[in-house]
C-alpha positions as CSV (number, residue, x, y, z in Angstrom):
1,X,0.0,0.0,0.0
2,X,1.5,3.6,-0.7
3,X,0.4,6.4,0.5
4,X,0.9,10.0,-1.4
5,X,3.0,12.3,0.6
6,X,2.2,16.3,0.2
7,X,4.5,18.1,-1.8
8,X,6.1,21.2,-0.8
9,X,3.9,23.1,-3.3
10,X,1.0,20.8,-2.1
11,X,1.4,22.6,1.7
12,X,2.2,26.0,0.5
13,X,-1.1,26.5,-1.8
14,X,-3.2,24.6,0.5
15,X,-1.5,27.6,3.3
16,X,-2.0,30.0,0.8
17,X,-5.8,28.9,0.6
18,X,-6.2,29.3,4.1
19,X,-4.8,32.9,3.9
20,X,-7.3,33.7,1.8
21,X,-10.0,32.0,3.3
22,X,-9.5,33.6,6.5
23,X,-8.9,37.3,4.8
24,X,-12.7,36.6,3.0
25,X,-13.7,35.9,7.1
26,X,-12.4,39.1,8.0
27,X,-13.8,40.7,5.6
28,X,-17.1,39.8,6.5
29,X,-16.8,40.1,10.0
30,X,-15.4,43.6,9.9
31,X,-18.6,44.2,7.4
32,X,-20.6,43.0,10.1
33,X,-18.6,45.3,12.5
34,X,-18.8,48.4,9.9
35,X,-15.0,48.3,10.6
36,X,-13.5,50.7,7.6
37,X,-9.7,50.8,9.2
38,X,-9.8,47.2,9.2
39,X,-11.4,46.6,6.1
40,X,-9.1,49.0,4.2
41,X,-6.5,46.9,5.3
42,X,-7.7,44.1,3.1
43,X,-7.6,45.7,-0.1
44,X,-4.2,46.7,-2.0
45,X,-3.8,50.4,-2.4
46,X,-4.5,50.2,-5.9
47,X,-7.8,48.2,-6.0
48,X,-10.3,47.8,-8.9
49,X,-13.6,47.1,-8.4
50,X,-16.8,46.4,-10.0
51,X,-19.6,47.1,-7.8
52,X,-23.4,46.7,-8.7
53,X,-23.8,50.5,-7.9
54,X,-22.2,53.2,-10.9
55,X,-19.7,54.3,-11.9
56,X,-18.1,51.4,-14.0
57,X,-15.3,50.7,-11.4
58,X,-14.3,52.5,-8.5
59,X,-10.3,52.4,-8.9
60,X,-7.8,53.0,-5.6
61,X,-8.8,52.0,-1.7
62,X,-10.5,55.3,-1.4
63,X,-12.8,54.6,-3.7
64,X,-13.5,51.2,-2.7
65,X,-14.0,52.0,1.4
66,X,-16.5,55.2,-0.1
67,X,-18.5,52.0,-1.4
68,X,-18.3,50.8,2.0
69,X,-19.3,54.1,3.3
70,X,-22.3,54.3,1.1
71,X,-23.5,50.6,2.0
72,X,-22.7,51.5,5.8
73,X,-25.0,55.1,5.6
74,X,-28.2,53.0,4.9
75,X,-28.2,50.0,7.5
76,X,-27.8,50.1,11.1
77,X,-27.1,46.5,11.4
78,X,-25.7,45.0,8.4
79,X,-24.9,41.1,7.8
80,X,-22.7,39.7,4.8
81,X,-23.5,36.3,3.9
82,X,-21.0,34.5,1.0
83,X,-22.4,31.0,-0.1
84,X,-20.6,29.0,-1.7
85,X,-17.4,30.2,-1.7
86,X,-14.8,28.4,-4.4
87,X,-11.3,29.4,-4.3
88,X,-8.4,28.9,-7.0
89,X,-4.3,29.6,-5.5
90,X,-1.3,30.3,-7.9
91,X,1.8,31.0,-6.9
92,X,1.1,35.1,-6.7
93,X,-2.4,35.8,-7.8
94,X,-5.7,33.7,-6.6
95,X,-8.9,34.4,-7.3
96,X,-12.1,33.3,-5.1
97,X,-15.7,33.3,-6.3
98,X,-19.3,32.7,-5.0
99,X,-22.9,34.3,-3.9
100,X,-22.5,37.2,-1.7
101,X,-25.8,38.9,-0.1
102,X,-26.1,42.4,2.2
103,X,-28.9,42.4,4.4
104,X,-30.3,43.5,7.9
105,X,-31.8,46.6,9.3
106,X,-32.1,49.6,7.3
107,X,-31.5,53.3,8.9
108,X,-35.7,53.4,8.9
109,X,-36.1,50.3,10.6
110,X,-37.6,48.3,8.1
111,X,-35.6,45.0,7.6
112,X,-34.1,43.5,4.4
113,X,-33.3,40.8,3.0
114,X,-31.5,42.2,0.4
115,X,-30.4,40.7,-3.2
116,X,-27.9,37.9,-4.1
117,X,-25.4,39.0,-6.2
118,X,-22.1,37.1,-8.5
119,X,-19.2,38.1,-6.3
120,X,-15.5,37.2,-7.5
121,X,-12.3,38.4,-5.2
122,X,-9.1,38.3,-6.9
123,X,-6.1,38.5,-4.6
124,X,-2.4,38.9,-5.4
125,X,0.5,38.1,-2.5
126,X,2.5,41.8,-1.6
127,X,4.8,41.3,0.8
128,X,4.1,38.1,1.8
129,X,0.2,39.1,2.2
130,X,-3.2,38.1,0.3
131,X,-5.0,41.4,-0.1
132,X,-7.9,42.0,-2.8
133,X,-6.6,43.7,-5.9
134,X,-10.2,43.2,-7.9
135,X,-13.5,42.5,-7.0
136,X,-16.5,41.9,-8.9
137,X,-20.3,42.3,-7.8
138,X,-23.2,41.8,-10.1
139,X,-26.3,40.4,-11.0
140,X,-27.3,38.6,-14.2
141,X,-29.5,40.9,-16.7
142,X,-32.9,40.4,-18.6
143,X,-32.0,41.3,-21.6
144,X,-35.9,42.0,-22.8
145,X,-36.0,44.2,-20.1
146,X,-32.6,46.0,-19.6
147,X,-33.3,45.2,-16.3
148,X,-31.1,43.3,-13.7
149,X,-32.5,40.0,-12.1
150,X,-32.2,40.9,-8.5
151,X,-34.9,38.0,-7.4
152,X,-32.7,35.0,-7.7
153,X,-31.5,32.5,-5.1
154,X,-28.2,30.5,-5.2
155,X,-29.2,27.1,-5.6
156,X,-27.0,23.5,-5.0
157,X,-26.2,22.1,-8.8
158,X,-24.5,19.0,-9.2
């Protein structure tokens, strides 16, 4: 009987995956905190992302955590939830993707459940650190319409 032995690469992407797995925790968590120091911490400096809300990318961390700020004005609690959750590890860039929903208690009180949207994090290592140098939010579009498709559910395929 043999038994396959890890490889060195085998341990460091599988370390690298954890990285990243617990930078997408902390992310959520300091979402769920409304943390913005820690969250900015997160993303590089030079960030690009994609966000369901205009314009067509919000480019630098500034930009990005003003996202955040928006997102923070209207709740008074506010939960991430990230379903799942796939991630891929190279040797400097990685890239993570899954169904990410806002939701909770809106600054009026009234409760949400809010909308599922396509979220992909891409990460590259600097200094030794995973932080998110793209991210993507969206949902798919009705062509007839023009109209995004904001009523879907993520559901288990095979």
């Amino acid at each position: 009987m043999t038994t396959q032995q890890q490889t060195p690469t085998d341990a460091r992407r599988a370390a690298d995956e954890a990285q990243i797995r617990a930078q997408i925790d902390a992310l959520i968590q300091k979402l769920h905190e409304k943390d913005l120091d820690a969250l900015s911490r997160i993303y590089s400096a030079d960030v690009v992302s994609f966000d369901v809300e205009p314009p067509l990318q919000h480019v630098g961390r500034d930009a990005k955590m003003r996202n955040w700020v928006n997102a923070f004005a209207m709740f008074d609690e506010l939960s991430y939830e990230l379903r799942d959750l796939a991630v891929e590890v190279g040797d400097v860039v990685a890239f993570a993707h899954g169904f990410g929903r806002i939701s909770g208690t809106l600054k009026n009180g009234a409760t949400t459940d809010g909308m599922w949207v396509r979220g992909t994090f891409c990460f590259r290592k600097i200094d030794g650190e995973w932080l998110i140098v793209h991210d993507q939010a969206s949902v798919p579009l009705d062509f007839r319409t023009g109209q995004g498709v904001t009523d879907l559910e993520p559901t288990a395929e095979p």
